[in-house]
C-alpha positions in Angstrom: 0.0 0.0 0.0 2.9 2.5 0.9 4.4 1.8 -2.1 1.3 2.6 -4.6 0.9 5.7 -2.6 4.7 7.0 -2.9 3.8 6.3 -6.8 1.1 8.1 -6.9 2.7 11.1 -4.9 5.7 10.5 -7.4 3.4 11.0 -10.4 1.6 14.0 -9.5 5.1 16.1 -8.9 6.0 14.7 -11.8 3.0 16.5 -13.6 3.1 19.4 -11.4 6.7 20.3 -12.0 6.6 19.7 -15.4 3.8 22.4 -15.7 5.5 24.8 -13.5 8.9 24.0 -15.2 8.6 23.4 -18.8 12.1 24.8 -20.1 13.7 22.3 -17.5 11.7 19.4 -17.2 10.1 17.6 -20.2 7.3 15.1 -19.2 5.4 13.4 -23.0 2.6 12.4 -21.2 0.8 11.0 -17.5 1.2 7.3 -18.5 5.3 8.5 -18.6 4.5 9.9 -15.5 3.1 7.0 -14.3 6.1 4.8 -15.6 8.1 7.0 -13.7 7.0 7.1 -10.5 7.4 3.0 -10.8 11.0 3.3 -12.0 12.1 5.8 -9.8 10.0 3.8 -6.4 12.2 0.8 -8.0 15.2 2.5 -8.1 14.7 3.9 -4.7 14.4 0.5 -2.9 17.3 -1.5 -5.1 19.8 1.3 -5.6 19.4 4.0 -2.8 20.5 1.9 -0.1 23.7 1.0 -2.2 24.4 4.5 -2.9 23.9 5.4 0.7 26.9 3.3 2.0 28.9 4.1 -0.7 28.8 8.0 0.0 28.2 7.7 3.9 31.4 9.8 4.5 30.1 12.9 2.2 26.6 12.3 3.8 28.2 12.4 7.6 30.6 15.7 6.6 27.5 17.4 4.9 25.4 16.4 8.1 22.9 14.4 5.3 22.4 17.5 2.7 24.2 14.8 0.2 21.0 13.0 0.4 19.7 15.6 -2.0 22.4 14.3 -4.6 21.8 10.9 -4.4 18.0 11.4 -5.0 19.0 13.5 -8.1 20.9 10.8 -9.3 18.4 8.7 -8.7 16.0 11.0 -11.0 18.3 11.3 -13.6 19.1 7.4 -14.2 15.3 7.4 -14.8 15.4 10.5 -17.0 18.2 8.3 -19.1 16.3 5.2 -18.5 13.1 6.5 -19.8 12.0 8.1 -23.4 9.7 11.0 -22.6 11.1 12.2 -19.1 14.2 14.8 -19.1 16.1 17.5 -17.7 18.2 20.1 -19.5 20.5 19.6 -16.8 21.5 18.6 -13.3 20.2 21.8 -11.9 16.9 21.3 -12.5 16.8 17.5 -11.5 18.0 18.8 -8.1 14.9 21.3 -8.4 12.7 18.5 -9.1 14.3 16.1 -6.1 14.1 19.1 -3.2 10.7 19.9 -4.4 9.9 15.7 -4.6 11.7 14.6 -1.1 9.5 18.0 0.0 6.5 16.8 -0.7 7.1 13.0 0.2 8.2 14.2 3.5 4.8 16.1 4.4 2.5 13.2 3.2 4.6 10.0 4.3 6.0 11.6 7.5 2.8 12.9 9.0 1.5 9.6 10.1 4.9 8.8 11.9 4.1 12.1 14.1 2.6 11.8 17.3 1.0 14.5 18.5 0.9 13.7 22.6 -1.8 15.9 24.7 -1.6 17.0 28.5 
Protein backbone atom coordinates (compact mmCIF):
# COMPACT_ATOMS: atom_id res chain seq x y z
CA UNK A 1 0.00 0.00 0.00
CA UNK A 2 2.86 2.54 0.88
CA UNK A 3 4.44 1.80 -2.07
CA UNK A 4 1.32 2.60 -4.65
CA UNK A 5 0.85 5.73 -2.62
CA UNK A 6 4.68 7.02 -2.95
CA UNK A 7 3.80 6.28 -6.81
CA UNK A 8 1.10 8.08 -6.94
CA UNK A 9 2.75 11.14 -4.88
CA UNK A 10 5.69 10.49 -7.37
CA UNK A 11 3.37 10.98 -10.39
CA UNK A 12 1.62 13.95 -9.55
CA UNK A 13 5.10 16.05 -8.92
CA UNK A 14 6.00 14.69 -11.84
CA UNK A 15 3.00 16.47 -13.65
CA UNK A 16 3.07 19.38 -11.43
CA UNK A 17 6.73 20.28 -11.99
CA UNK A 18 6.63 19.67 -15.41
CA UNK A 19 3.77 22.43 -15.74
CA UNK A 20 5.53 24.80 -13.53
CA UNK A 21 8.90 24.01 -15.20
CA UNK A 22 8.58 23.38 -18.75
CA UNK A 23 12.07 24.80 -20.14
CA UNK A 24 13.68 22.32 -17.52
CA UNK A 25 11.73 19.42 -17.22
CA UNK A 26 10.12 17.61 -20.16
CA UNK A 27 7.34 15.06 -19.21
CA UNK A 28 5.45 13.38 -22.96
CA UNK A 29 2.58 12.36 -21.23
CA UNK A 30 0.76 10.99 -17.51
CA UNK A 31 1.17 7.29 -18.46
CA UNK A 32 5.26 8.48 -18.57
CA UNK A 33 4.53 9.94 -15.50
CA UNK A 34 3.10 7.01 -14.34
CA UNK A 35 6.14 4.77 -15.58
CA UNK A 36 8.14 7.02 -13.74
CA UNK A 37 7.02 7.11 -10.51
CA UNK A 38 7.41 3.03 -10.83
CA UNK A 39 11.04 3.26 -11.99
CA UNK A 40 12.10 5.82 -9.76
CA UNK A 41 10.02 3.84 -6.44
CA UNK A 42 12.20 0.76 -8.01
CA UNK A 43 15.19 2.46 -8.05
CA UNK A 44 14.74 3.87 -4.67
CA UNK A 45 14.37 0.46 -2.88
CA UNK A 46 17.28 -1.47 -5.05
CA UNK A 47 19.81 1.31 -5.63
CA UNK A 48 19.40 4.01 -2.84
CA UNK A 49 20.53 1.92 -0.10
CA UNK A 50 23.66 0.95 -2.18
CA UNK A 51 24.39 4.55 -2.86
CA UNK A 52 23.94 5.35 0.67
CA UNK A 53 26.88 3.31 1.99
CA UNK A 54 28.91 4.11 -0.69
CA UNK A 55 28.79 8.02 -0.03
CA UNK A 56 28.21 7.73 3.89
CA UNK A 57 31.43 9.82 4.46
CA UNK A 58 30.06 12.86 2.22
CA UNK A 59 26.61 12.28 3.84
CA UNK A 60 28.20 12.40 7.64
CA UNK A 61 30.63 15.65 6.59
CA UNK A 62 27.53 17.36 4.87
CA UNK A 63 25.38 16.45 8.10
CA UNK A 64 22.95 14.37 5.26
CA UNK A 65 22.45 17.48 2.74
CA UNK A 66 24.19 14.83 0.24
CA UNK A 67 20.99 12.99 0.39
CA UNK A 68 19.65 15.56 -1.95
CA UNK A 69 22.38 14.32 -4.59
CA UNK A 70 21.79 10.92 -4.42
CA UNK A 71 18.01 11.41 -5.03
CA UNK A 72 18.97 13.51 -8.06
CA UNK A 73 20.90 10.80 -9.31
CA UNK A 74 18.37 8.71 -8.70
CA UNK A 75 16.01 11.03 -10.99
CA UNK A 76 18.32 11.27 -13.60
CA UNK A 77 19.14 7.36 -14.18
CA UNK A 78 15.30 7.45 -14.81
CA UNK A 79 15.42 10.47 -16.96
CA UNK A 80 18.15 8.26 -19.15
CA UNK A 81 16.31 5.25 -18.54
CA UNK A 82 13.11 6.52 -19.82
CA UNK A 83 12.00 8.13 -23.40
CA UNK A 84 9.65 10.99 -22.64
CA UNK A 85 11.10 12.17 -19.13
CA UNK A 86 14.22 14.82 -19.07
CA UNK A 87 16.06 17.46 -17.69
CA UNK A 88 18.19 20.10 -19.47
CA UNK A 89 20.53 19.58 -16.84
CA UNK A 90 21.49 18.57 -13.32
CA UNK A 91 20.18 21.84 -11.91
CA UNK A 92 16.90 21.26 -12.52
CA UNK A 93 16.84 17.47 -11.47
CA UNK A 94 18.01 18.78 -8.15
CA UNK A 95 14.93 21.27 -8.37
CA UNK A 96 12.73 18.49 -9.10
CA UNK A 97 14.29 16.14 -6.13
CA UNK A 98 14.09 19.12 -3.21
CA UNK A 99 10.68 19.94 -4.44
CA UNK A 100 9.95 15.66 -4.60
CA UNK A 101 11.70 14.59 -1.11
CA UNK A 102 9.49 18.01 0.02
CA UNK A 103 6.45 16.84 -0.73
CA UNK A 104 7.06 12.99 0.22
CA UNK A 105 8.25 14.15 3.52
CA UNK A 106 4.79 16.11 4.44
CA UNK A 107 2.52 13.21 3.20
CA UNK A 108 4.64 9.98 4.26
CA UNK A 109 5.96 11.56 7.49
CA UNK A 110 2.84 12.93 8.96
CA UNK A 111 1.46 9.60 10.08
CA UNK A 112 4.86 8.79 11.94
CA UNK A 113 4.14 12.14 14.10
CA UNK A 114 2.60 11.80 17.30
CA UNK A 115 1.01 14.53 18.55
CA UNK A 116 0.90 13.70 22.61
CA UNK A 117 -1.80 15.90 24.65
CA UNK A 118 -1.58 17.03 28.53
Amino acid sequence: MRFITNVMINMAVFLVCSMLFPAGFQLADMLTALVAAILLATLNIILKPILFILSLPILVVTLGLFTIVINTILLEITAHLLNGFAFTNFGWAMLVAIILAGVNFIFNDRSKLKIERY
